[in-house]
C-alpha positions as CSV (number, residue, x, y, z in Angstrom):
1,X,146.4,52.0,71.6
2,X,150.1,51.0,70.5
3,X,153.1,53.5,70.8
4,X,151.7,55.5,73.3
5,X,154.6,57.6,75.4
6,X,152.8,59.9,77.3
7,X,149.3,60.0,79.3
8,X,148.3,63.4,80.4
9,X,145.5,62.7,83.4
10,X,142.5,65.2,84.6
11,X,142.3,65.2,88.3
12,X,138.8,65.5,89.5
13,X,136.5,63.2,88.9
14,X,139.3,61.2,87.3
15,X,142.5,60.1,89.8
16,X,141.3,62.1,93.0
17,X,137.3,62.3,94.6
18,X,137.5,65.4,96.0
19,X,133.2,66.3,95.4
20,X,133.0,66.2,99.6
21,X,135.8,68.8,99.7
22,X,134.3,71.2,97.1
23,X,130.7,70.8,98.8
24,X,132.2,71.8,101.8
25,X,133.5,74.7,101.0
26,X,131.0,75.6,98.8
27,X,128.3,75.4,101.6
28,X,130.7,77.5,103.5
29,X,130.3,80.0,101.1
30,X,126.9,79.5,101.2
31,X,126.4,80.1,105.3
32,X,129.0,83.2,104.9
33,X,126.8,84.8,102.5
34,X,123.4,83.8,104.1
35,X,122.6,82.1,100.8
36,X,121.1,77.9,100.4
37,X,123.1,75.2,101.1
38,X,123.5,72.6,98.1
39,X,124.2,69.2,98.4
40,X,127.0,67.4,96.7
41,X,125.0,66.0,94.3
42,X,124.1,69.0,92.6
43,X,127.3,70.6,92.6
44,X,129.0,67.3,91.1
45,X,127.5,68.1,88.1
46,X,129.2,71.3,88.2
47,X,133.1,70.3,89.1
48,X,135.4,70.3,86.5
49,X,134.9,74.1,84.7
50,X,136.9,75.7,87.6
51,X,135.7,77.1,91.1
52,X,134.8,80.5,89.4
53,X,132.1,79.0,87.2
54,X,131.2,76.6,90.4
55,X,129.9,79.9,92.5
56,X,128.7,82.3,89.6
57,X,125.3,80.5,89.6
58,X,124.5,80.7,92.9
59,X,126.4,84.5,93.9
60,X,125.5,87.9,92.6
61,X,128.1,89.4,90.5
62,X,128.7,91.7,93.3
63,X,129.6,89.4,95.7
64,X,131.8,87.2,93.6
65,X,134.9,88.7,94.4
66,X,134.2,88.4,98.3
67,X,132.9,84.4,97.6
68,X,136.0,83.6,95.8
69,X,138.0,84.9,98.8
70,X,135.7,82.9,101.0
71,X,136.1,79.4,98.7
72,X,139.8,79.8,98.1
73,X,141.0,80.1,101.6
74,X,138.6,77.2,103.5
75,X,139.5,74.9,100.2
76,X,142.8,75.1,101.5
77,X,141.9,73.2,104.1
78,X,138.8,71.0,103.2
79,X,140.8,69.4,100.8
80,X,143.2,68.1,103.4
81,X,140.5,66.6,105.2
82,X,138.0,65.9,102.2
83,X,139.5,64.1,99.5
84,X,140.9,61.0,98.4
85,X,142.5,58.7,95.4
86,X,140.4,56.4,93.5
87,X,140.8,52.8,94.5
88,X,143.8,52.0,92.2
89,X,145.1,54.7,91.3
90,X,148.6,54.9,93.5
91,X,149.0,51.2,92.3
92,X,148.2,52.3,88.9
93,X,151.0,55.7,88.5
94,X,153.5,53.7,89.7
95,X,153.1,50.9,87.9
96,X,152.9,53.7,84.2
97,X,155.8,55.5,85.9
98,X,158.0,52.4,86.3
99,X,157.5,51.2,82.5
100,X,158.3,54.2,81.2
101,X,155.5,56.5,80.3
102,X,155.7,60.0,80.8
103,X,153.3,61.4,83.2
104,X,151.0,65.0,83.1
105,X,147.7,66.7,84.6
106,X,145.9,69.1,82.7
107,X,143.2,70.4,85.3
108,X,140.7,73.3,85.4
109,X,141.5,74.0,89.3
110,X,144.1,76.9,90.1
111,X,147.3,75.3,90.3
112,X,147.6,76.1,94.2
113,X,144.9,73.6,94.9
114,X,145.9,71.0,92.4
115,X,149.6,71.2,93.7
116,X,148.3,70.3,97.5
117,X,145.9,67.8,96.4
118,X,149.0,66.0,94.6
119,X,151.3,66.9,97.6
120,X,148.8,65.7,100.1
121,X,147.8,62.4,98.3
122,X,151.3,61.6,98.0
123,X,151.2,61.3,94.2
124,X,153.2,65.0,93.0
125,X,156.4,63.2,92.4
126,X,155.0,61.0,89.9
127,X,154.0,63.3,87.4
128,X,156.4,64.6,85.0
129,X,154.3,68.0,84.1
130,X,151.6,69.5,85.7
131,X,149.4,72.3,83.5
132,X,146.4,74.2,85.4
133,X,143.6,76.8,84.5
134,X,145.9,79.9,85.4
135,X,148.8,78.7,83.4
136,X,146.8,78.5,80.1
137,X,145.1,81.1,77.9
138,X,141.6,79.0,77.7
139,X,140.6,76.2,80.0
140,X,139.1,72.6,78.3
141,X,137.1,71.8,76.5
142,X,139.3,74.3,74.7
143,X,142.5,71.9,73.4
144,X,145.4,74.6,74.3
145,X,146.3,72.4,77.4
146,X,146.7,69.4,75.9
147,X,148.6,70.9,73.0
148,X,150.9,72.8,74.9
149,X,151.9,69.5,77.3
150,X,152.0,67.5,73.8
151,X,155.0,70.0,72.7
152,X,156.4,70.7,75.9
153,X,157.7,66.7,75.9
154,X,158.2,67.3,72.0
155,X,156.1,64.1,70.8
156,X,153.5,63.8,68.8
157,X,149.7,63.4,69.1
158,X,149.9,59.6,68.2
159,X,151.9,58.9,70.8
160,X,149.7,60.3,73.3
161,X,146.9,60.0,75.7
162,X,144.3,62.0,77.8
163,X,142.1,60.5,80.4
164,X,139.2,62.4,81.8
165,X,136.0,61.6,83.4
166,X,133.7,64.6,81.7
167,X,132.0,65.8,78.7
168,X,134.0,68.9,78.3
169,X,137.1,66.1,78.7
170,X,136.0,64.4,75.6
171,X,135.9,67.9,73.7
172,X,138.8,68.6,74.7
173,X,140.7,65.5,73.5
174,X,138.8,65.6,70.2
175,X,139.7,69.2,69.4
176,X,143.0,68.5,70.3
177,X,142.8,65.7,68.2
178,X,144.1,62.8,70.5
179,X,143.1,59.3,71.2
180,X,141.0,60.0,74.9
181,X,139.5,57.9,77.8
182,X,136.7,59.2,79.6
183,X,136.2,56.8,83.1
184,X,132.8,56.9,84.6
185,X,133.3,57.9,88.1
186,X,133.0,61.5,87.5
187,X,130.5,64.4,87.0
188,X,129.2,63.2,83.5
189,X,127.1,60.4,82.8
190,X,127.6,58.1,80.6
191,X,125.4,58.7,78.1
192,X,126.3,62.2,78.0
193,X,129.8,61.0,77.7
194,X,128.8,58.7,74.7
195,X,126.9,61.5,72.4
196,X,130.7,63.1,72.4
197,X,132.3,59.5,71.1
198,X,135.6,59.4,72.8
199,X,138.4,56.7,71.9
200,X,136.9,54.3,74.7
201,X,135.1,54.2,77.6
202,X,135.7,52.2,81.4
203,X,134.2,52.1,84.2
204,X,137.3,52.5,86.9
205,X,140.4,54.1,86.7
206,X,142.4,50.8,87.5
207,X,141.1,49.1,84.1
208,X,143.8,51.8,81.7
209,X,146.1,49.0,81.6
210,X,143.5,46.8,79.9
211,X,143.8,49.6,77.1
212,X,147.3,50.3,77.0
């Protein structure tokens, strides 16, 4: 991977574990609305399509609105006390940031929450661009997000890179048609992550270097 200028990161899953954070206010929810309790482990697998399509399977349509309330304002908090970088990762922005690379986060969460996970983990001022659900049209695997931080720094696709940790990642990269890493630590595994054939494949965050 030669000439590459720009690295456009997913959160979740990706730089930050934040899977305590969302159980914990997803079993909030839960309690509040006399429903049952999952454990993290379950709801892992369904991080990363935004914290509408976390609750719809488990609330009645009638009681979304009131669940969304419910998530959105103790989120605001559980993350503070929740969720945490990857072991690497600081070392690893910094050290992209300092040779020259420009630096972006397309992420499925509403930009409020993805704005105080990067405030709170001490990492906001090291990215360049930062492109949420509620600031696009269509959230991945749809490629719109990728695209539109590809011409916002006005380079071309060649010269850029998207790491993920998901399935719906990988789609997202191919339709977009750039090179993407999918890192294991997320919510897919890795054989699911190897039927959608992304550019490579590591096991930790840390090892992008080897790649670059």
């Amino acid at each position: 991977m030669t000439n590459i200028k720009l690295i456009i990161f997913d959160l979740d899953g990706t730089l930050i574990d934040a899977y305590a954070a969302i159980g914990s206010s997803f079993n909030y929810v839960m309690c509040k609305l006399g429903l049952k309790p999952q454990t993290v482990n379950v709801l892992r697998r369904l991080v990363g399509w935004g914290d509408i399509n976390l609750l719809k399977p488990y609330v009645a349509p009638g009681n979304l609105k009131q669940a969304m309330s419910l998530y959105r304002n103790h989120h605001k908090h559980s993350l503070l006390k929740h969720s945490h970088l990857y072991p690497g990762v600081l070392f690893l922005l910094r050290s992209l940031k300092a040779e020259g690379y420009k630096l972006a986060v397309a992420s499925n969460r509403p930009s409020k929450f993805s704005r105080i996970l990067l405030k709170h983990l001490k990492i906001s001022d090291l990215f360049d661009y930062v492109l949420c659900a509620d600031q696009s049209r269509y959230r991945k695997p749809h490629p719109e997000m990728l695209n539109k931080i590809v011409r916002r720094f006005a380079l071309k696709k060649s010269q850029t890179l998207y790491v993920g940790d998901m399935v719906i990642d990988a789609q997202a990269g191919k339709r977009a048609k750039i090179d993407t890493v999918i890192v294991t630590s997320g919510s897919s595994s890795k054989l699911e992550i190897k039927k959608e054939k992304p550019t490579r494949i590591i096991s930790a965050i840390r090892r992008l270097p080897e790649l670059l």
